[in-house]
Steps between C-alpha positions, in 0.01 A plus 500: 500500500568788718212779583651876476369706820342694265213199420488440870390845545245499243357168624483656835305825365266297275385287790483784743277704236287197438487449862401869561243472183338242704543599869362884517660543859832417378447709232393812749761448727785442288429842250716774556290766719699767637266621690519130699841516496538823696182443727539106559863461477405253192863555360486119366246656209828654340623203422186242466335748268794423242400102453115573447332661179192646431399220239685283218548737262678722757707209564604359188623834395673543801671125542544494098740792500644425854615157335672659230672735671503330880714158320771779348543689789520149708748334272733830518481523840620132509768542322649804671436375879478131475204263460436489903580911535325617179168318620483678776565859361262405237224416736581737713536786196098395414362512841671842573346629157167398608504696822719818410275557218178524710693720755404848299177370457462410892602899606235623234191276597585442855174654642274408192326184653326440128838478328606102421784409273642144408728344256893448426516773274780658704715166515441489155550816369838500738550153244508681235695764506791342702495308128511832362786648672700158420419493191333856357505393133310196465172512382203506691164383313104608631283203365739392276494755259631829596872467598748821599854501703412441876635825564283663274182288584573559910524867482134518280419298826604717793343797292171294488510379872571876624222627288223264567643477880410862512186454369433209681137465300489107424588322812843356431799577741717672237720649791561101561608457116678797524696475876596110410676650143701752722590197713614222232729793402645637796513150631725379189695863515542399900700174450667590158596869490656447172226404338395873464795559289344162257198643536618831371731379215232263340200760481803716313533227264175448419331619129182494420566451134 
């Protein structure tokens, strides 16, 4: 049976998190610290940062929706570039997400040396609303229970991310939630220009009742 890239990926985060959980100086050296980053030259944090999580709950939330949305994206970009092509877009689609996210975050914390950050919620978030741009209609549920349009479900997102990012009062990198949205767009508005157009003419169709 074949493995999607998108398993591999989540394998590889759940053992480096469980790792990390277990080794505190892989932990320390592998969160995303701006102020390291500009001081040290630790630019490898932008990236390692993405495959560890502050503990299982953070993880499962993160891999659980990264699955859903990481195996669509995946199979899409298979089919457009080839098996051997759309791999490594795919991979290399998640890995930029990870790191572009965490670049507003970087120019805003660079010389705070108590600011840490960690997590793939930018590769995810970047997951998610590629999905959405592809396919703006389908229904997105929280838990299970409360299902909207992605469209409509996204944009209550960015408004969260840019309000609680401004507050910045409970220690999650919403600029990271938010920066990896604006990428998953622009990223599927990059290599399909058209898509605007679908994106455009299905939100028009849409009724609420």
């Amino acid at each position: 049976m074949d493995v999607s890239l998108t398993i591999v990926l989540i394998g590889i985060t759940c053992l480096a998190s469980y790792y990390a959980w277990n080794t505190p100086d892989f932990m320390e050296s592998s969160m995303f610290t701006p102020y390291r980053v500009k001081h040290r030259g630790e630019y490898g944090r932008f990236l390692l940062s993405g495959f560890i999580h502050k503990d299982g709950m953070h993880l499962l939330f993160n891999m659980f929706t990264f699955y859903f949305f990481g195996e669509f994206v995946e199979q899409f970009l298979a089919y457009m570039y080839g098996v051997g092509v759309g791999a490594v877009v795919f991979v290399g689609f998640y890995l930029a997400a990870i790191v572009v996210s965490d670049i507003p975050t970087f120019w805003r914390h660079k010389d705070n040396p108590h600011y840490h950050a960690l997590g793939a919620s930018g590769g995810t978030a970047a997951m998610v609303f590629a999905c959405i741009m592809l396919s703006p209609l389908a229904k997105i549920c929280i838990f299970g229970i409360f299902c909207l349009p992605g469209f409509i479900l996204g944009s209550l997102f960015l408004m969260y991310s840019v309000y609680k990012g401004k507050r910045g009062d409970d220690h999650i990198n919403h600029d990271a939630h938010l920066y990896g949205a604006v990428f998953g767009i622009l990223f599927i508005l990059l290599m399909w220009p058209s898509q605007a157009l679908f994106f455009w003419e299905e939100i028009k169709s849409f009724r609420l009742f």
